[in-house]
ChimeraX commands (.cxc) that place a marker at each C-alpha (Angstrom):
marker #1 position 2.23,-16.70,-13.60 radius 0.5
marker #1 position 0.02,-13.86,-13.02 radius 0.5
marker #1 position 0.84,-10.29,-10.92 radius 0.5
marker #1 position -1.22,-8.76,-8.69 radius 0.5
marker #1 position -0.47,-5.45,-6.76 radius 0.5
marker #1 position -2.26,-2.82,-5.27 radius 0.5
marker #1 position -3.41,0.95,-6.30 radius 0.5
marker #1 position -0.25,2.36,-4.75 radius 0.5
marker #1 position 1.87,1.31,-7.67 radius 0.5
marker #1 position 0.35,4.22,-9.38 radius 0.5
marker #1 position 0.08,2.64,-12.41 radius 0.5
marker #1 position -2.39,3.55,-15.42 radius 0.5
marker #1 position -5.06,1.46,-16.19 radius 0.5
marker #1 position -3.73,0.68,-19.99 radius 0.5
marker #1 position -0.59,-1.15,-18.50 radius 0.5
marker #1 position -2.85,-3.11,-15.99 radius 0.5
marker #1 position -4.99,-3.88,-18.83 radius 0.5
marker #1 position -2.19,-4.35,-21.83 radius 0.5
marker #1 position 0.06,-6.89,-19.44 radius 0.5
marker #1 position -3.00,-7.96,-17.52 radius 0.5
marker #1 position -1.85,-7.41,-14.19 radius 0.5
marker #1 position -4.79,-8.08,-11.37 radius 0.5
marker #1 position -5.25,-4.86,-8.89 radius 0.5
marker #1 position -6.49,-5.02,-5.33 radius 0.5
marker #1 position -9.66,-2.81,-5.09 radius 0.5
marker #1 position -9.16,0.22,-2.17 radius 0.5
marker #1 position -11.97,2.51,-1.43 radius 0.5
marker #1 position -11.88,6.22,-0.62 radius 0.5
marker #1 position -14.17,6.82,1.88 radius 0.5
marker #1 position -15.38,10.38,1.81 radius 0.5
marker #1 position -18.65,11.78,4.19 radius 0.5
marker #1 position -21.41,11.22,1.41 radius 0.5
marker #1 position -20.00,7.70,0.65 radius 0.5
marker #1 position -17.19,5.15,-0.04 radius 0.5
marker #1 position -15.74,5.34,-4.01 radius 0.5
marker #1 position -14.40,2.60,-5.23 radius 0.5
marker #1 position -10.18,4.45,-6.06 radius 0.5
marker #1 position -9.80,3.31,-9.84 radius 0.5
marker #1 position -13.54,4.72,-10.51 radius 0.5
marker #1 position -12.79,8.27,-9.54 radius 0.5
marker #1 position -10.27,10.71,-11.62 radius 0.5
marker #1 position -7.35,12.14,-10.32 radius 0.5
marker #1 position -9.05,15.50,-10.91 radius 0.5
marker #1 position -12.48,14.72,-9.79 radius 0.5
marker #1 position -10.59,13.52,-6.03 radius 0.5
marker #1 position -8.64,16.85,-5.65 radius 0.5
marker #1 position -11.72,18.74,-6.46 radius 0.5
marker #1 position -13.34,17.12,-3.73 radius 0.5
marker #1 position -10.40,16.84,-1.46 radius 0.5
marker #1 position -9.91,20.27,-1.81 radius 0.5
marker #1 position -13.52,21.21,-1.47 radius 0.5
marker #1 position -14.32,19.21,2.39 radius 0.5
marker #1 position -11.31,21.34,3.65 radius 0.5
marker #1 position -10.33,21.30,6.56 radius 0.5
marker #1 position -11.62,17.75,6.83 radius 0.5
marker #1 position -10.44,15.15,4.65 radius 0.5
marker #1 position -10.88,11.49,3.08 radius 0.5
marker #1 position -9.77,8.61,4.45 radius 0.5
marker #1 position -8.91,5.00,2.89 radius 0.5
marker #1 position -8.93,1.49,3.77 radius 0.5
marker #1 position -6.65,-1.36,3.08 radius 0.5
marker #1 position -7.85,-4.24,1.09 radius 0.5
marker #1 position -8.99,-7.10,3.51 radius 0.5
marker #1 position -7.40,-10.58,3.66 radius 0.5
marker #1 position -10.67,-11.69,1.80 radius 0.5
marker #1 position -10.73,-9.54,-0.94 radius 0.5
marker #1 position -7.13,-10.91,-1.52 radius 0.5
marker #1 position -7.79,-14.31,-0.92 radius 0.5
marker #1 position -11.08,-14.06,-3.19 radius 0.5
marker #1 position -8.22,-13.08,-6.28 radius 0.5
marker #1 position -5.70,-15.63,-5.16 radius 0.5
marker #1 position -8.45,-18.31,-5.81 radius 0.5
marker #1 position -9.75,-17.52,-8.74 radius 0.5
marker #1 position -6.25,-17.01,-10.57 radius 0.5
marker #1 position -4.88,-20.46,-8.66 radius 0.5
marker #1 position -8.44,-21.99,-9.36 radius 0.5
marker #1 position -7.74,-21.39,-13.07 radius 0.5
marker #1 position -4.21,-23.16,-12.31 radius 0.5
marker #1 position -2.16,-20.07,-12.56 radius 0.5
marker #1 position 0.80,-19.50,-9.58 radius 0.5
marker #1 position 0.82,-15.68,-8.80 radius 0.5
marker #1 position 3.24,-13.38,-7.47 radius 0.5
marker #1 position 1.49,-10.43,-5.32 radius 0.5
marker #1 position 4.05,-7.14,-5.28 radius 0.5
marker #1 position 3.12,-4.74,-3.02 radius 0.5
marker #1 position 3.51,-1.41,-0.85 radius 0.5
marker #1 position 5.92,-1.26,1.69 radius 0.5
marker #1 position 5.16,-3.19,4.94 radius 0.5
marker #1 position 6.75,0.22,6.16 radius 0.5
marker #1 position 4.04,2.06,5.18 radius 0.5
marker #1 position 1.30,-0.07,4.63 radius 0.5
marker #1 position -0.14,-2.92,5.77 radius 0.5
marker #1 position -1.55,-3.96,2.83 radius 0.5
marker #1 position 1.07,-6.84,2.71 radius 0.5
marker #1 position -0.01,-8.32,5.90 radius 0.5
marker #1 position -3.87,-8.82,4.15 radius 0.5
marker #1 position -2.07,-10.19,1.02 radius 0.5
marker #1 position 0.09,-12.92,3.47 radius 0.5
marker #1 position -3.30,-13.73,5.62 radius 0.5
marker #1 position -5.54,-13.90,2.07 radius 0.5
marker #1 position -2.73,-16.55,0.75 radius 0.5
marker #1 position -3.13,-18.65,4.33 radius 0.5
marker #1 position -5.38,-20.92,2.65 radius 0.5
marker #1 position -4.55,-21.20,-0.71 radius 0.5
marker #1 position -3.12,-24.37,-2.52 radius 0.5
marker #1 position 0.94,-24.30,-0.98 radius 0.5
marker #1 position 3.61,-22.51,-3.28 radius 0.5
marker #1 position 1.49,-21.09,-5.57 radius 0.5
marker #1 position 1.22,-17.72,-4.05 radius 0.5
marker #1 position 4.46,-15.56,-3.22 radius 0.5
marker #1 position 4.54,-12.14,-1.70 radius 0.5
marker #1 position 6.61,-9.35,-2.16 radius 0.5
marker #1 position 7.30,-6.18,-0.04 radius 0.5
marker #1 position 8.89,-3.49,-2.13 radius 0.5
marker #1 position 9.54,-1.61,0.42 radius 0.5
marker #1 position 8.44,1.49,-1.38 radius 0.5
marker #1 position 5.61,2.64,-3.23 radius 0.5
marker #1 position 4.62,4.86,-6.38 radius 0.5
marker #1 position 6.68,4.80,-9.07 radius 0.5
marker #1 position 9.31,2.93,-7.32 radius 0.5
marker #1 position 6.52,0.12,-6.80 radius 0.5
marker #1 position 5.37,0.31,-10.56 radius 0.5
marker #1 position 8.72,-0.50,-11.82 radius 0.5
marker #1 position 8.71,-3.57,-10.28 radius 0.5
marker #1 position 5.60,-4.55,-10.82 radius 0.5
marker #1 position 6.15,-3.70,-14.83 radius 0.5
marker #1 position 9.35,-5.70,-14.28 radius 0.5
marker #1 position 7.52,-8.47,-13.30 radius 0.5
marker #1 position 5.13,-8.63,-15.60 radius 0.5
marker #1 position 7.15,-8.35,-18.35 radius 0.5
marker #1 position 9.47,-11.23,-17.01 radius 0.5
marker #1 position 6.47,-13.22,-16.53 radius 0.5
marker #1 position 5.21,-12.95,-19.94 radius 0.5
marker #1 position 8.87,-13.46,-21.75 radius 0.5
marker #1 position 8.77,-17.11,-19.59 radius 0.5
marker #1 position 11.34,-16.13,-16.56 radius 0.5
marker #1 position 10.93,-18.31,-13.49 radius 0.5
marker #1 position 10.44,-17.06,-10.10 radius 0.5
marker #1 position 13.54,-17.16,-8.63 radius 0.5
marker #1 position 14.92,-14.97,-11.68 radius 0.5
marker #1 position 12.17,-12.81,-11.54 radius 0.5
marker #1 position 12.80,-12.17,-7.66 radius 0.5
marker #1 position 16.48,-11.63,-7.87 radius 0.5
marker #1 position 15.67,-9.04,-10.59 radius 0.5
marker #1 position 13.20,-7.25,-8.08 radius 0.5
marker #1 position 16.02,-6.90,-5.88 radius 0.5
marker #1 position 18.15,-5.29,-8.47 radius 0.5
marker #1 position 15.48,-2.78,-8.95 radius 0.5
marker #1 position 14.61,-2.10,-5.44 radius 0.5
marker #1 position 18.20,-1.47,-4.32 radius 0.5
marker #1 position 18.83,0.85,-7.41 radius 0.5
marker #1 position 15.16,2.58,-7.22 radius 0.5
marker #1 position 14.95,6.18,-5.57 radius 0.5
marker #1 position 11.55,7.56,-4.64 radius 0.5
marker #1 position 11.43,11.27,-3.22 radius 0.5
marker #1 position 8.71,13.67,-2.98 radius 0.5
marker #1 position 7.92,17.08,-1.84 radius 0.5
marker #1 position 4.66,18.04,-0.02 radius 0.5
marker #1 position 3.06,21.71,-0.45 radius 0.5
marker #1 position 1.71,20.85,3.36 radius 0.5
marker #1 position 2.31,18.51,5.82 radius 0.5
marker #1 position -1.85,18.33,6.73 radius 0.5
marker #1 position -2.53,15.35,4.97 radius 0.5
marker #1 position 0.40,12.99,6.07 radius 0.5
marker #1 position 0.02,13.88,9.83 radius 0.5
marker #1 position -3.96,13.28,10.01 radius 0.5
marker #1 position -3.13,9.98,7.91 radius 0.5
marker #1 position -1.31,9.01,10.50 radius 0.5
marker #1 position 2.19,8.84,8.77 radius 0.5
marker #1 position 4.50,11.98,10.12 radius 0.5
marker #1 position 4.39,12.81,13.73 radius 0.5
marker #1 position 1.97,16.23,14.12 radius 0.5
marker #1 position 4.51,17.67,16.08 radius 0.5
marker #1 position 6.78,17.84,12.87 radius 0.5
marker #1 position 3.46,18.88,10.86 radius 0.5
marker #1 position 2.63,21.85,13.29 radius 0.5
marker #1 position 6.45,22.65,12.97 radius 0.5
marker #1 position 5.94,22.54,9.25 radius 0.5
marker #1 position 2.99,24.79,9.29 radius 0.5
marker #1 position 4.19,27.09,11.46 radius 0.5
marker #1 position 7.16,28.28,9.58 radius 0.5
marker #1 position 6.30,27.59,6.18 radius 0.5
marker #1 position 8.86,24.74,5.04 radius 0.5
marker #1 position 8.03,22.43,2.54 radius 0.5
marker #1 position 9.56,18.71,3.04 radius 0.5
marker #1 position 11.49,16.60,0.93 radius 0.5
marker #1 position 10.61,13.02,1.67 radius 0.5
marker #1 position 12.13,10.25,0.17 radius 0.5
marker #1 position 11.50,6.28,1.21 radius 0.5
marker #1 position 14.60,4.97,2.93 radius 0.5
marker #1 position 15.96,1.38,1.55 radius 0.5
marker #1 position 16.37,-0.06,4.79 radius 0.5
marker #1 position 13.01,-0.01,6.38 radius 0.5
marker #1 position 10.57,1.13,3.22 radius 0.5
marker #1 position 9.80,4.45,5.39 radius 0.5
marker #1 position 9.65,8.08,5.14 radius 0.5
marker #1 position 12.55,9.87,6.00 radius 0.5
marker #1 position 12.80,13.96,5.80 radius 0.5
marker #1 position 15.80,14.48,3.01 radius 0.5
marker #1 position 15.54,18.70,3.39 radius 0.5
marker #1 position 13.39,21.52,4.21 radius 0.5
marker #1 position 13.08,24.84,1.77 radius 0.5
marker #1 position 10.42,27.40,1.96 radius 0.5
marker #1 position 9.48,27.23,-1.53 radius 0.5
marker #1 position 8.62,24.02,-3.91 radius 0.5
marker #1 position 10.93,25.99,-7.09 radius 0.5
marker #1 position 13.71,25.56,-4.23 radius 0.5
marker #1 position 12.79,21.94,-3.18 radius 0.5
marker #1 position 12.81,21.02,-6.83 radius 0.5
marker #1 position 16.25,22.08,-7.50 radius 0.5
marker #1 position 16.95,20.31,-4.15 radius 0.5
marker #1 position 15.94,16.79,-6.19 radius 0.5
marker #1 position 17.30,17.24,-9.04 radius 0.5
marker #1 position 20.82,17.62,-7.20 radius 0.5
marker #1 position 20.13,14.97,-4.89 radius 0.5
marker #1 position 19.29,12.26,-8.11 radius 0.5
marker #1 position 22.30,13.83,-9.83 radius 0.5
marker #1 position 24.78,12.96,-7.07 radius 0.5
marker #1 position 23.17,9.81,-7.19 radius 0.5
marker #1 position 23.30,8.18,-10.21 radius 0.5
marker #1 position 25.75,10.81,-12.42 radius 0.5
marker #1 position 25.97,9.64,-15.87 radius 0.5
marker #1 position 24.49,6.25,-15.02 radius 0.5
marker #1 position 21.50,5.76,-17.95 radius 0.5
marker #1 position 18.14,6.23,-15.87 radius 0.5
marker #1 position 14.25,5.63,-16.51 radius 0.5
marker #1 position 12.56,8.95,-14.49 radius 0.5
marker #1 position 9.00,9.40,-13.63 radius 0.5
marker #1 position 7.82,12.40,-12.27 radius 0.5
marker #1 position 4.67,11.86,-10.74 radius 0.5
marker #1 position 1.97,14.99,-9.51 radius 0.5
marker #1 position -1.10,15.36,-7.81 radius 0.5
marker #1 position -2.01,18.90,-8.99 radius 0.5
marker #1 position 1.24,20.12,-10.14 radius 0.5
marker #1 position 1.21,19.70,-14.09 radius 0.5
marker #1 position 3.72,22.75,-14.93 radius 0.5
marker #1 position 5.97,22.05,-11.62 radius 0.5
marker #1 position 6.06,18.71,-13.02 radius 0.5
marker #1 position 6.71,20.02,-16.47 radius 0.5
marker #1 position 9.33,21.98,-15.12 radius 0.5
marker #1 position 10.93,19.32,-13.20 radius 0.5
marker #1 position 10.95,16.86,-15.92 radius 0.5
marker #1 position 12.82,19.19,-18.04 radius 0.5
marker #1 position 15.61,19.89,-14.43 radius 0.5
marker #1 position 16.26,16.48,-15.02 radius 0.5
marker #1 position 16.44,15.81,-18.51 radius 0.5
marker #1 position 18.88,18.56,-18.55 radius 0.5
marker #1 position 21.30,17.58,-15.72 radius 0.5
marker #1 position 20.93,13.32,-15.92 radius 0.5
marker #1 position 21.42,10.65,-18.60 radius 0.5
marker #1 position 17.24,9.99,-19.36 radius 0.5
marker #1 position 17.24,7.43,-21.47 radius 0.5
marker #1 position 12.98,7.02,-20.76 radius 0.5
marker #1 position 11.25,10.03,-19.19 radius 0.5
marker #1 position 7.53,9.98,-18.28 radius 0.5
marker #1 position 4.78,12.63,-16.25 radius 0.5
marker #1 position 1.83,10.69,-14.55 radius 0.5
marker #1 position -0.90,11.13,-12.39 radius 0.5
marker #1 position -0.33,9.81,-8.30 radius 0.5
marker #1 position -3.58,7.89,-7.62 radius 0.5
marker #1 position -6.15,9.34,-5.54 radius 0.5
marker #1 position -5.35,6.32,-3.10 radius 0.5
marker #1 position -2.00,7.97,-2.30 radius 0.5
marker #1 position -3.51,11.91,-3.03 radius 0.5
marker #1 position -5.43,11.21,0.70 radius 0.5
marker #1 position -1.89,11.18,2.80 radius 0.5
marker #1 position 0.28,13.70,0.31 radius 0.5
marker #1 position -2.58,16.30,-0.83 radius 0.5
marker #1 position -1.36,17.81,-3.93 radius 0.5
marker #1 position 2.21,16.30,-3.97 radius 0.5
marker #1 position 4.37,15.27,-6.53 radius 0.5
marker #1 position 7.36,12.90,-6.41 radius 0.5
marker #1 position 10.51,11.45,-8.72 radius 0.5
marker link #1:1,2 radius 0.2
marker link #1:2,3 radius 0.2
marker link #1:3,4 radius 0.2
marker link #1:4,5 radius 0.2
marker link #1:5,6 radius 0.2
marker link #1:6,7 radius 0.2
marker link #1:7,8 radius 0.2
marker link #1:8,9 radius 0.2
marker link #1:9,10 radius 0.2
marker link #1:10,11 radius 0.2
marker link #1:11,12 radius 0.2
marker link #1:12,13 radius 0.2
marker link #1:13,14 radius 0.2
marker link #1:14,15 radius 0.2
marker link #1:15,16 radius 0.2
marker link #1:16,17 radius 0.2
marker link #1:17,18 radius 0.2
marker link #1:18,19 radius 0.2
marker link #1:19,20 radius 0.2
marker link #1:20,21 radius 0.2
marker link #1:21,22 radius 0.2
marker link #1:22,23 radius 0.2
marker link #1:23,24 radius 0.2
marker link #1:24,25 radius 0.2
marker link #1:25,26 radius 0.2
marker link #1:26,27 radius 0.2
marker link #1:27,28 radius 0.2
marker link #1:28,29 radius 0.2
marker link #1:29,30 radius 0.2
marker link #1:30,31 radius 0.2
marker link #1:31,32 radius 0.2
marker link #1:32,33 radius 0.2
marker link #1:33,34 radius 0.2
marker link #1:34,35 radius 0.2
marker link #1:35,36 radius 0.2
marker link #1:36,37 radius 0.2
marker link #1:37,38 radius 0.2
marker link #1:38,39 radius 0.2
marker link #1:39,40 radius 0.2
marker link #1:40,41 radius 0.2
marker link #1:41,42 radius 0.2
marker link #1:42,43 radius 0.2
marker link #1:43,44 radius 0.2
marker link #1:44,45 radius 0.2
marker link #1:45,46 radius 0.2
marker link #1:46,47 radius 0.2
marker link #1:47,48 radius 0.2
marker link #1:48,49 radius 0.2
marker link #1:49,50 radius 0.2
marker link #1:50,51 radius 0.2
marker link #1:51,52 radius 0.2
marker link #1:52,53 radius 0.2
marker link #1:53,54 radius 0.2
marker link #1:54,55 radius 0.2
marker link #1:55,56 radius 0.2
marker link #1:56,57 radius 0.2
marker link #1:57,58 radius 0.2
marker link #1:58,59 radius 0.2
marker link #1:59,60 radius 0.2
marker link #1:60,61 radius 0.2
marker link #1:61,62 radius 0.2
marker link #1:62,63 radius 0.2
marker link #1:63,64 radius 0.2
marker link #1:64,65 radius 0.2
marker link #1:65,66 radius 0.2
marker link #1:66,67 radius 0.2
marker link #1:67,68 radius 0.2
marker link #1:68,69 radius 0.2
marker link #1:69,70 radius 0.2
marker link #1:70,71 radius 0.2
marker link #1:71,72 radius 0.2
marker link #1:72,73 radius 0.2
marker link #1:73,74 radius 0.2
marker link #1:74,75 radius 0.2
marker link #1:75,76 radius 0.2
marker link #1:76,77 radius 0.2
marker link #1:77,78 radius 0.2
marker link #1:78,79 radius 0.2
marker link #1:79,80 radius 0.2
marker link #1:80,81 radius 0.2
marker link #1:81,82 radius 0.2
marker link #1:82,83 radius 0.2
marker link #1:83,84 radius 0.2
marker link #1:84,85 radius 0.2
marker link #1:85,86 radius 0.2
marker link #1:86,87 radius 0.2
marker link #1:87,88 radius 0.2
marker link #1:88,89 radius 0.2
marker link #1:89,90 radius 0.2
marker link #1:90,91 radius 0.2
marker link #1:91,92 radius 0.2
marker link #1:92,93 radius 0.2
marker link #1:93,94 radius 0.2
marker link #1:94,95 radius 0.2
marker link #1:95,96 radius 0.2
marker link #1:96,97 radius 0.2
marker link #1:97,98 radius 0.2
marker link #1:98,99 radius 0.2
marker link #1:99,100 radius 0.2
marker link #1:100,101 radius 0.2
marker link #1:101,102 radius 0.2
marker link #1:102,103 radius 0.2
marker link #1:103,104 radius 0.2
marker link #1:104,105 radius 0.2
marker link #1:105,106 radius 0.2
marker link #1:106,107 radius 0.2
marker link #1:107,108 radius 0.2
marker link #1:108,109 radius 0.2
marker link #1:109,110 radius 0.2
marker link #1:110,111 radius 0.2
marker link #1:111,112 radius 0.2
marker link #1:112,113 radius 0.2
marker link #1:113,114 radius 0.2
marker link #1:114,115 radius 0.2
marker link #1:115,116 radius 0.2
marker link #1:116,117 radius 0.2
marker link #1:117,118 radius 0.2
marker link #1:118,119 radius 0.2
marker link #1:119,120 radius 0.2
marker link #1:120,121 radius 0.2
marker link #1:121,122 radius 0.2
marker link #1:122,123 radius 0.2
marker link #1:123,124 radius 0.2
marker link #1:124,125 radius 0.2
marker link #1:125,126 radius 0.2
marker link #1:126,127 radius 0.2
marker link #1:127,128 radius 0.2
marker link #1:128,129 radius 0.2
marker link #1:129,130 radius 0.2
marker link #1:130,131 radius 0.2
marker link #1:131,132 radius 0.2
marker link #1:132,133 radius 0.2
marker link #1:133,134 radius 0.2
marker link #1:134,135 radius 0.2
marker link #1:135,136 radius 0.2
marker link #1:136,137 radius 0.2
marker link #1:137,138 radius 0.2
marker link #1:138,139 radius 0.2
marker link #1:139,140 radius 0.2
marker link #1:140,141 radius 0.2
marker link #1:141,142 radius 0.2
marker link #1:142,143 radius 0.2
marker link #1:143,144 radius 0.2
marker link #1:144,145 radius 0.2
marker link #1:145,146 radius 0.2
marker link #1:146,147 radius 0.2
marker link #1:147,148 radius 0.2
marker link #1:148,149 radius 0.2
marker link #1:149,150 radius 0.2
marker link #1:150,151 radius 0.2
marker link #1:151,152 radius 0.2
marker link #1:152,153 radius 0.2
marker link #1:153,154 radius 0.2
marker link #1:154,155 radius 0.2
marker link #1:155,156 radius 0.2
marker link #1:156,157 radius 0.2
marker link #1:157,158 radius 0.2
marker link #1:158,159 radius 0.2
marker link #1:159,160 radius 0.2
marker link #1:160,161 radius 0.2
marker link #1:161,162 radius 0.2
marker link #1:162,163 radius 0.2
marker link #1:163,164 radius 0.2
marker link #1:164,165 radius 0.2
marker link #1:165,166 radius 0.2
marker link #1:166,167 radius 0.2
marker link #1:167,168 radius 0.2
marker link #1:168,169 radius 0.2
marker link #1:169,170 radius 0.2
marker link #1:170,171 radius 0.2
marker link #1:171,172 radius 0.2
marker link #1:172,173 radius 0.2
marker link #1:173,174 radius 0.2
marker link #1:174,175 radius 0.2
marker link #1:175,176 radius 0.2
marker link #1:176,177 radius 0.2
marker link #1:177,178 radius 0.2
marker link #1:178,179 radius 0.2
marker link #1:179,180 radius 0.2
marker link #1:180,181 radius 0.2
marker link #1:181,182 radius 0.2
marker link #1:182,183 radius 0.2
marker link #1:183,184 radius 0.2
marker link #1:184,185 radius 0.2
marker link #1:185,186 radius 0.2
marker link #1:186,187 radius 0.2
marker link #1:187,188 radius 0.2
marker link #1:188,189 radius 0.2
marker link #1:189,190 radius 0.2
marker link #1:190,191 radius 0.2
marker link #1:191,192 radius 0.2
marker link #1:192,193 radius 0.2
marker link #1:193,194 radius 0.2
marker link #1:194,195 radius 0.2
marker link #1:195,196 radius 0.2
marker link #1:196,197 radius 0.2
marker link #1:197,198 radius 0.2
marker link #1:198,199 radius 0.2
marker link #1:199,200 radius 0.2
marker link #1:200,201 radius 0.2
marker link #1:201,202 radius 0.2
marker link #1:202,203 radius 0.2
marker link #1:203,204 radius 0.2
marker link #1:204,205 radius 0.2
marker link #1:205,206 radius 0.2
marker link #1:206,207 radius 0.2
marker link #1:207,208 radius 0.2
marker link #1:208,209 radius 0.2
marker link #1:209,210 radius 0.2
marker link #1:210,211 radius 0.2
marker link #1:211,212 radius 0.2
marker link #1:212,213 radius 0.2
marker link #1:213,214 radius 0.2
marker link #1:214,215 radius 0.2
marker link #1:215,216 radius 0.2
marker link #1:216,217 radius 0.2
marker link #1:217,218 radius 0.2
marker link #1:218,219 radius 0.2
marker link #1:219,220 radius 0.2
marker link #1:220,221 radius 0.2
marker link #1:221,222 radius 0.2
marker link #1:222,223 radius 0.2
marker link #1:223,224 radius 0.2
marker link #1:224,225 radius 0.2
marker link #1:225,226 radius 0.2
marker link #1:226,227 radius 0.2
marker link #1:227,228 radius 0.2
marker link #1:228,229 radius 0.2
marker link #1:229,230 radius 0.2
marker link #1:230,231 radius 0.2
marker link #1:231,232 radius 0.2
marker link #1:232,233 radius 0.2
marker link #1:233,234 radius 0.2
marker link #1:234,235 radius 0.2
marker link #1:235,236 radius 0.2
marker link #1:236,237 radius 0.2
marker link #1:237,238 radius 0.2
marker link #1:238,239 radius 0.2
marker link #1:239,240 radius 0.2
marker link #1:240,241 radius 0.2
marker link #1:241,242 radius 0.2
marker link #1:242,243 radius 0.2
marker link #1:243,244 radius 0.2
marker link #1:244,245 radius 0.2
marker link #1:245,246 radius 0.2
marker link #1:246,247 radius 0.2
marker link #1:247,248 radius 0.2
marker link #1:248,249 radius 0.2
marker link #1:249,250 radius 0.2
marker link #1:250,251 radius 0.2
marker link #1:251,252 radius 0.2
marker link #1:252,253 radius 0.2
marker link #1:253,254 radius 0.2
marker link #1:254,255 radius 0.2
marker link #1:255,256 radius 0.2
marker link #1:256,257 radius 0.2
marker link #1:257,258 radius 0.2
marker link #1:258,259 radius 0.2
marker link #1:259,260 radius 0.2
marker link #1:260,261 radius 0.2
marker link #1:261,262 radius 0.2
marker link #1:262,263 radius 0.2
marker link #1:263,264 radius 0.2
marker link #1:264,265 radius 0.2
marker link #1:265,266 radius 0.2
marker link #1:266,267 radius 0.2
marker link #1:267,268 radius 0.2
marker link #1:268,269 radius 0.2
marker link #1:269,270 radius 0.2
marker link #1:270,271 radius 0.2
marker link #1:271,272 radius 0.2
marker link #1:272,273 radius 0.2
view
């Protein structure tokens, strides 16, 4: 069985590689030119997101035929593949994946919405992976998605609200709101519908991140946890965050990474756990 996602699972090109998981290509399309999203850094993108200010980058999703052109080659070689992907709540990246599998040999393609994204979509696509390779069918594999879906929490906090209301994904009312009295969000993706949902407002991202760690804390207590803090541009917030956590949960795995420039077009310089 082989995996295939998307660049929204944020996940670094040695896992790809190492478990040899199959990623969608997306392209960033900026004024001078389209860039293919695994072929630019994450520091090369803000420099240049932050440098076409006030305007900004937008992306596209992959097509039905770049997905079906991966579906046949994989099936071709007699593989069956399972596709994981953003949240149909955010995305409609799935709906390509479904209409690129229309024509491909029955029951050897199956689909997955996450119904989140980021980290929360990494983990299952590492979970899948590593099922895959240990020899675990699909239906175990699936039922072990669920698990991690219904146990995953993804919340971020924005340092503006600019980039998700000109993507198209906040209303601009609530971004003009935003702007005009200085609050920074705290957004996490709601279980139900795999959508954004405002958790709190502060004025400051030092009092946002105390927000999330005592959000995860009431969460999960003492319950053993795998964290990833993930930043755009925030390296010692996320330093700092990391150690919030570490400090007040059980971490049995803790890990800082990079969010994709793919995602860095709709959150600017954001940075989620």
């Amino acid at each position: 069985m082989k995996i295939v996602t998307d660049c929204a699972a944020d996940l670094p090109a040695e896992e790809l590689e190492s478990l040899g998981i199959l990623q969608a290509p997306l392209y960033i399309q900026f004024p001078e030119g389209e860039v293919n999203a695994i072929e630019i850094t994450a520091d090369e993108f803000y420099n240049r997101l932050e440098a076409m200010r006030p305007a900004i980058p937008s992306t596209a999703q992959p097509s039905s035929g770049v997905f079906n052109e991966i579906y046949r080659k994989v099936t071709d070689a007699g593989k069956s593949i399972l596709s994981i992907h953003i949240s149909s709540g955010l995305s409609g990246t799935i709906n390509s994946a479904r209409m690129g599998a229309e024509h491909i040999k029955e029951n050897m393609v199956s689909i997955v919405d996450t119904m989140t994204l980021s980290g929360g979509e990494r983990f299952q696509v590492l979970a899948a992976a590593r099922a895959a390779r240990a020899g675990w069918n699909l239906k175990g594999i699936l039922e072990r998605l669920e698990k991690i879906r219904a146990n995953t929490e993804v919340i971020f906090t924005l340092e503006t609200l600019e980039y998700l209301a000109r993507g198209g994904r906040i209303g601009r009312v609530q971004a003009l709101m935003g702007s005009v009295l200085k609050v920074k969000p705290i957004i996490r993706v709601d279980h139900k519908d795999g959508k954004y949902t405002t958790l709190a407002k502060g004025r400051t991202i030092t009092q946002n991140m105390g927000t999330i760690v005592d959000h995860i804390a009431d969460m999960y207590g003492s319950i053993p946890l795998w964290a990833t803090v993930l930043h755009g541009r925030f390296a010692e917030s996320a330093d700092v965050l990391a150690k919030s956590l570490g400090q007040r949960l059980n971490i049995k795995k803790l890990e800082i990474l990079r969010i994709s420039p793919v995602l860095g077009v709709h959150t600017g310089r954001a940075w989620s756990a």
